[in-house]
C-alpha positions in Angstrom: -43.5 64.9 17.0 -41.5 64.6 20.0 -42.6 61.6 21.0 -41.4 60.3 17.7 -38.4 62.0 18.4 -37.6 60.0 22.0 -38.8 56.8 20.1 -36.3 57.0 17.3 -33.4 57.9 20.4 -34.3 55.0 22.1 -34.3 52.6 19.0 -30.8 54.2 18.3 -29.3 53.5 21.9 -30.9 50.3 22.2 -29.4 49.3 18.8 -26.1 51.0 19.8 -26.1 48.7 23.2 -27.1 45.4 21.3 -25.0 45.6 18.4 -21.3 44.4 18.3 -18.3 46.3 17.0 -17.8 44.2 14.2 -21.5 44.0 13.7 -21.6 47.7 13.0 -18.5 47.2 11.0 -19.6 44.6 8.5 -23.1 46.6 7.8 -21.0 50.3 7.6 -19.2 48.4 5.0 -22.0 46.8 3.3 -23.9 49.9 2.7 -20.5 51.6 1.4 -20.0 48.9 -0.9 -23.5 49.2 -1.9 -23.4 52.8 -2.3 -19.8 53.0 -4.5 -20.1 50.1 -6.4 -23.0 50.5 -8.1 -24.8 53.0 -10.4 -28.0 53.5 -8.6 -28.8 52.3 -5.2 -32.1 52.7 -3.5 -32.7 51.5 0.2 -36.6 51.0 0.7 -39.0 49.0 2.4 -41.7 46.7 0.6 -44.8 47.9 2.5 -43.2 52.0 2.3 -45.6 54.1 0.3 -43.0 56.4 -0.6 -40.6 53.3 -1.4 -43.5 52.5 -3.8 -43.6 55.7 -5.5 -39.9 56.1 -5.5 -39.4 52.8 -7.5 -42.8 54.2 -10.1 -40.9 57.3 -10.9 -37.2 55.6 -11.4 -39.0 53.2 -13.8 -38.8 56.2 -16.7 -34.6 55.9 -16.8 -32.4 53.6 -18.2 -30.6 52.4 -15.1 -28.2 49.7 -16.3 -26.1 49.1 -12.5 -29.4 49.4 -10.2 -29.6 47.8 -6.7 -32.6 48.1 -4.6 -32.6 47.1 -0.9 -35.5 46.2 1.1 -34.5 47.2 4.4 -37.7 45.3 6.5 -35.9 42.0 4.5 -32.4 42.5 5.7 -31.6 41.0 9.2 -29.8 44.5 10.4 -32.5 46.9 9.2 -31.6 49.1 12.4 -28.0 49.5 11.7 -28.2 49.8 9.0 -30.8 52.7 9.0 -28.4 54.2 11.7 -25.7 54.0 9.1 -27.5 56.1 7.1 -28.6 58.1 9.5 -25.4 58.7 10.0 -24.2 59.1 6.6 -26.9 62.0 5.7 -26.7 64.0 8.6 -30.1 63.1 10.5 -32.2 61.0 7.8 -32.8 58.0 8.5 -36.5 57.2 6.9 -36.6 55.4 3.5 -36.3 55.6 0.7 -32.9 56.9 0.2 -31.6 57.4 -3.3 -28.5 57.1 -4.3 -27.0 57.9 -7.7 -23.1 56.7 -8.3 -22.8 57.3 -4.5 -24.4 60.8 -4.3 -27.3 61.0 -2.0 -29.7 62.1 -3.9 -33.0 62.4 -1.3 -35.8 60.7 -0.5 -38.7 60.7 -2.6 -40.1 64.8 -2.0 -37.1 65.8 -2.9 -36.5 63.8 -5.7 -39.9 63.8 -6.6 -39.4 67.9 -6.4 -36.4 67.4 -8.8 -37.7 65.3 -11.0 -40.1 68.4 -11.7 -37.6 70.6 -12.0 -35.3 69.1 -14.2 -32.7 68.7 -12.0 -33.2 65.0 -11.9 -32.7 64.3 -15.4 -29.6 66.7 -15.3 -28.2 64.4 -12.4 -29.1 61.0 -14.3 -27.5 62.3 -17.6 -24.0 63.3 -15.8 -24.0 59.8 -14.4 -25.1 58.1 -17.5 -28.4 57.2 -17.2 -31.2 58.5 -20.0 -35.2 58.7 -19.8 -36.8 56.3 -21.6 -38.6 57.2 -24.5 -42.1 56.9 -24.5 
């Protein structure tokens, strides 16, 4: 666990020393935009488990406005993951949801809604309805 801990530190301060102003910048804004401007946004990896079972559960809901970004395909993963890192308060492992730019968790908490109910409360004040079987 700590080790993990000193890794992510490093990764962070390495990034921070590599990474322009205006780099940081242009992704802080990128993810904002993403966040605000649509109705669902979910940051995920391709080979994440988690991002897996994420994108199995959000397949039950009509989600019109729906952006999902594959972080290990984006050429500033680490800044962006410090973003929001930053932006949470400490979480910086996908996936992230996000639902009309409310974080929402990642996928044991939303998983852990979802059972609940509070999920489908959350998706109906925003708009979005369960799919009918």
């Amino acid at each position: 666990m700590y080790s993990h801990f000193v890794l992510t530190v490093l990764l962070i301060l390495f990034n921070a020393d590599h990474a322009s102003a205006s780099q940081r910048s242009y992704v802080n804004q990128f993810v904002e935009k993403m966040i605000q401007g649509h109705q669902m946004v979910l940051f995920s990896k391709t080979y994440c488990s988690y991002s897996h079972k994420m994108k199995h559960l959000l397949r039950k809901y009509h989600i019109r406005d729906q952006r999902i970004i594959e972080l290990d395909l984006e050429p500033n993963m680490h800044l962006i993951q410090d973003y929001l890192m930053y932006r949470t308060g400490g979480i910086r492992t996908v996936p992230q949801l996000y639902i009309k730019g409310r974080f929402i968790g990642g996928f044991d908490s939303t998983h852990a809604k979802e059972r609940n109910g509070e999920l489908a409360t959350i998706f109906a004040r925003a708009g979005i309805t369960h799919k009918s079987s």
